[in-house]
C-alpha positions in Angstrom: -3.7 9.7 28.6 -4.8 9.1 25.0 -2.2 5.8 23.2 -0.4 6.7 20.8 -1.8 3.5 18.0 0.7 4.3 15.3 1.0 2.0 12.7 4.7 1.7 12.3 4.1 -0.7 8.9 0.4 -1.4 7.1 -0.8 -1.6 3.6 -3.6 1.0 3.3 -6.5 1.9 0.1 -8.1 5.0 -0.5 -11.2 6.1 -1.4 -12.5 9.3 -2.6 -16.3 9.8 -1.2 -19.2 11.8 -0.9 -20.2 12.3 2.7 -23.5 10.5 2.7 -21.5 7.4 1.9 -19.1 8.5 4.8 -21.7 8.9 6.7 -23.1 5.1 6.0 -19.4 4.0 6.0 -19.7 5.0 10.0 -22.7 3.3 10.7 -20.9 0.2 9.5 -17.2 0.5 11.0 -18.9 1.4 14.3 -20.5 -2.5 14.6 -16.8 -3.5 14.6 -14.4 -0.8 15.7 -14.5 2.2 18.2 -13.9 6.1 17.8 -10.5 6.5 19.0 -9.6 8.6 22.4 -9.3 12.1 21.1 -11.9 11.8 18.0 -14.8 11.0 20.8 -14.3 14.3 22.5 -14.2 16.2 19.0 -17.3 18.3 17.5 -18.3 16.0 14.5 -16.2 13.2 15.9 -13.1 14.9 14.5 -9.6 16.8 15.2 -7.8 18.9 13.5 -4.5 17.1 11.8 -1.9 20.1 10.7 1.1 19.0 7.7 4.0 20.5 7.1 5.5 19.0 4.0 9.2 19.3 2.8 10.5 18.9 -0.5 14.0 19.6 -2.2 14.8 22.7 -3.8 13.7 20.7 -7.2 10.3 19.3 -5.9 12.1 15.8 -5.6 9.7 14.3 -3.5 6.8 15.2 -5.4 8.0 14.2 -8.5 9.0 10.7 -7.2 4.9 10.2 -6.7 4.5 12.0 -10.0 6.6 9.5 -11.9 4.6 6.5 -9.4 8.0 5.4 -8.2 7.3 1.9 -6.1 9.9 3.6 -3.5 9.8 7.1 -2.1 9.0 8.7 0.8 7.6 12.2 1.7 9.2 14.3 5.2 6.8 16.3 6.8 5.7 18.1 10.1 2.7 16.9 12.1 0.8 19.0 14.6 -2.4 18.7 16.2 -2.1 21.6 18.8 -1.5 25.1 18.9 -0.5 25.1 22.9 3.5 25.7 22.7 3.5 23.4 24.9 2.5 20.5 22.2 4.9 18.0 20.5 5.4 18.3 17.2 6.2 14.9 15.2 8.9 14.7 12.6 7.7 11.9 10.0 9.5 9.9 7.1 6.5 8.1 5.6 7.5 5.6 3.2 6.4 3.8 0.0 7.9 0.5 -0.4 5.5 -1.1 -3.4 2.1 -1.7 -2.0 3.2 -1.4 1.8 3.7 2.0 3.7 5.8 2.4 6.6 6.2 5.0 9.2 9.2 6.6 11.2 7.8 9.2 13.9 9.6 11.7 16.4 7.9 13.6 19.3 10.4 16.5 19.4 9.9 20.0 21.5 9.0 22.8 19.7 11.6 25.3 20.8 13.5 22.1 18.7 12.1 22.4 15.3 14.2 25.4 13.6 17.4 22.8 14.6 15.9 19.8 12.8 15.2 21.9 10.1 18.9 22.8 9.7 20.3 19.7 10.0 21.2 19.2 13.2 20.1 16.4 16.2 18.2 17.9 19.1 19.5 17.4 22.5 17.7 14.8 25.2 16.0 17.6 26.4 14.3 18.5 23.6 12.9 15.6 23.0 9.4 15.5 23.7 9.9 11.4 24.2 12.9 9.3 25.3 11.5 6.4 23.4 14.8 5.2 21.5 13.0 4.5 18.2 12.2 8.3 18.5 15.7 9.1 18.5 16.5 7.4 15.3 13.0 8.8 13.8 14.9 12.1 14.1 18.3 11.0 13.4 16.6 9.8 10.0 15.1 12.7 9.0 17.6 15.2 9.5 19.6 12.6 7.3 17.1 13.0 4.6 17.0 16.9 5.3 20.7 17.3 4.4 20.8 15.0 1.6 18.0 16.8 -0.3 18.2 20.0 1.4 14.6 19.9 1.7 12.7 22.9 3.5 9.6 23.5 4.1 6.9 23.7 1.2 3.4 23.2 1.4 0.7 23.0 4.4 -2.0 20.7 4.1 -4.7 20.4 6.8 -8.1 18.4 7.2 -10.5 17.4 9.8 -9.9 13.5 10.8 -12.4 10.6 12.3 -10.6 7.6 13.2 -11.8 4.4 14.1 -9.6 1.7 15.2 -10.0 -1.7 17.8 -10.5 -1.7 21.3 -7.2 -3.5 22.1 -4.7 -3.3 19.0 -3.6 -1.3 16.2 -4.3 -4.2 13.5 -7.3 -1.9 11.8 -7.9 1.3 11.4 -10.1 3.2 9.9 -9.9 7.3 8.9 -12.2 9.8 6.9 -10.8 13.0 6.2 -12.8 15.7 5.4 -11.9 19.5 4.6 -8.4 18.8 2.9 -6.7 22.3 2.6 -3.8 23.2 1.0 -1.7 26.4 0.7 1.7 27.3 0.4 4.1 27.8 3.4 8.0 28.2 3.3 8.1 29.1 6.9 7.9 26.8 10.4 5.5 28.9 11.9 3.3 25.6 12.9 -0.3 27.4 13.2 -3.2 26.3 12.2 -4.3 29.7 10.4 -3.7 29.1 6.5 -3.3 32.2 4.2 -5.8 31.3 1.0 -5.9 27.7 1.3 -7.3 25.5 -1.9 -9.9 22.9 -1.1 -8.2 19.9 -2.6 -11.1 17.4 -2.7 -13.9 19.6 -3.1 -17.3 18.1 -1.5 -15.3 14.9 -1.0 -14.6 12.8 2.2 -11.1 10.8 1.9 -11.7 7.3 3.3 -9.1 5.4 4.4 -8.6 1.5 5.4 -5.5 0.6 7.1 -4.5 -2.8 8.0 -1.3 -4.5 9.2 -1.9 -8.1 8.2 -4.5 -10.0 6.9 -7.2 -8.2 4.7 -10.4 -8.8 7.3 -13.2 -10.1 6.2 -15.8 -7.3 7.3 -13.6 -4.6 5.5 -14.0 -7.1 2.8 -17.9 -6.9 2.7 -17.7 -3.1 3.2 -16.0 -3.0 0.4 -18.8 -5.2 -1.5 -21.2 -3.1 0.1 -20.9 0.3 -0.7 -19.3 -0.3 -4.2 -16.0 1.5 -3.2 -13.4 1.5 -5.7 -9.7 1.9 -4.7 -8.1 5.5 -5.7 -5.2 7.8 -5.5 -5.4 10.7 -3.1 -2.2 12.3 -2.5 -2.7 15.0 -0.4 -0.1 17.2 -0.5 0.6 16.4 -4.4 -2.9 16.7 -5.6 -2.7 20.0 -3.8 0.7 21.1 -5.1 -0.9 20.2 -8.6 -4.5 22.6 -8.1 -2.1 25.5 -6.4 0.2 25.7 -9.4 -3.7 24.9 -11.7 -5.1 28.2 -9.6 -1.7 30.0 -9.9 -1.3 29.9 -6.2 2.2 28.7 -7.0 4.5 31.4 -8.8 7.4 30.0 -10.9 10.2 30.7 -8.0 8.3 28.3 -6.0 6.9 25.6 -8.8 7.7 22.4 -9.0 7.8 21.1 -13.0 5.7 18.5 -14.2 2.4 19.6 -12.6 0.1 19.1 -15.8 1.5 16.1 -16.3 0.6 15.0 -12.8 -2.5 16.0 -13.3 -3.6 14.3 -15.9 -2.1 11.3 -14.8 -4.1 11.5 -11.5 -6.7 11.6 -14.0 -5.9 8.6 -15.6 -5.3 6.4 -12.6 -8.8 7.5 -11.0 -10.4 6.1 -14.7 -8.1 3.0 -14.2 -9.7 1.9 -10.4 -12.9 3.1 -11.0 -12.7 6.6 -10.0 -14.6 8.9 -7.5 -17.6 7.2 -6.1 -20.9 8.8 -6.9 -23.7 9.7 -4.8 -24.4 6.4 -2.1 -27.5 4.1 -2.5 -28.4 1.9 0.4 -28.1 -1.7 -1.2 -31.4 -3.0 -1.5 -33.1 -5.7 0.8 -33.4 -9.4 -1.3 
């Protein structure tokens, strides 16, 4: 059985890359960490990680990153499985300054259309009986009421994760293939109608840790030259859907060019998108 290593609270930097740096970043994290369960026994050494984000009627959510609010949150939908059989995980992933935290429910699908709406599933649809699952959900259907958030926006991307062989202090993740489209519906398949590649050519590397800043993420850092940036996924895709017109104005959230721009500007601030990789050269 694969362990769930969840990292309930981490501080995390992001990296936009091109895959030859990914690729070297690999040969490096591998010397200290291993693939986790389920990446090993993917083609290319990654699975398939399915979003469903949810926003208010008025794009609060979005907007709060937008406006680079120290606290938010975002609500969304995680699936990795088409099988009906599959969980699907209810998240409130959470902002607080420079630290993110995590809620997380595993909740039957037959389940989802209730959480949706409001309402608490009962034991038996519950996918878990862990108790902090319970609250996950009781959270989130919280958040749904208050905002009267529904679904919004599908974002999908091929994930490798590397992480130690005993805890969850470190881990490591490369997206690659970030899609985006709309989708006001739960259907929770992995087909996507005219998706947008948000990070075109780009890997998203990502370095998660839940305590001290180790010292060999600290030399890969030196290493390859990286340079801390934003990559919101489901914003910077809200923001190229409504660019490419993908968005029509009863389903647009305002402020869009502004966002852009200002995703912009913070990429020029840390450095921005790392060019092609040299290998550092022997002295």
């Amino acid at each position: 059985m694969i362990r769930d290593r969840l990292q309930l609270q981490r501080f995390e930097l992001k990296y936009i890359v091109p895959e030859n740096l990914a690729l070297a970043v690999r040969d490096f994290v591998s010397s200290y960490l291993e693939l986790d369960e389920y990446a090993a026994t993917c083609p290319g050494l990654s699975y398939p990680v399915h979003s469903l984000y949810l926003d208010s009627d008025d794009f609060a959510l979005y907007q709060s990153t937008i406006n680079g609010d120290k606290n938010r949150y975002k609500l969304r939908l995680r699936f990795y499985e088409n099988r009906p059989e599959a969980p699907v995980y209810f998240e409130i992933k959470r902002r607080l300054d420079n630290t993110i935290s995590k809620q997380r429910a595993a909740v039957r699908r037959e389940a989802v259309d209730t959480v949706l709406a409001g309402q608490l599933p009962d034991e038996t649809q519950m996918a878990s009986r862990n108790p902090d699952h319970l609250r996950a959900v009781q959270d989130f259907c919280s958040h749904v009421n208050h905002l009267g958030a529904r679904p919004r926006v599908h974002v999908a991307y091929l994930r490798e994760a590397w992480m130690p062989p005993s805890d969850n202090a470190v881990r490591v993740t490369i997206d690659r293939r970030v899609r985006s489209c709309p989708e006001p519906t739960a259907r929770l398949t992995p087909e996507m109608e005219n998706p947008v590649d948000v990070f075109p050519d780009r890997a998203i590397l990502e370095l998660k840790f839940t305590g001290r800043f180790p010292e060999w993420i600290a030399e890969l850092v030196r290493v390859f030259g990286l340079r801390p940036t934003s990559a919101a996924k489901y914003v910077d895709g809200v923001v190229l859907m409504e660019e490419k017109g993908i968005i029509n104005q009863l389903y647009r959230p305002s402020g869009s060019g502004f966002a852009r721009e200002r995703a912009r500007r913070i990429r020029s601030e840390k450095g921005g998108i790392a060019g092609e990789y040299q290998p550092p050269t022997a002295t």
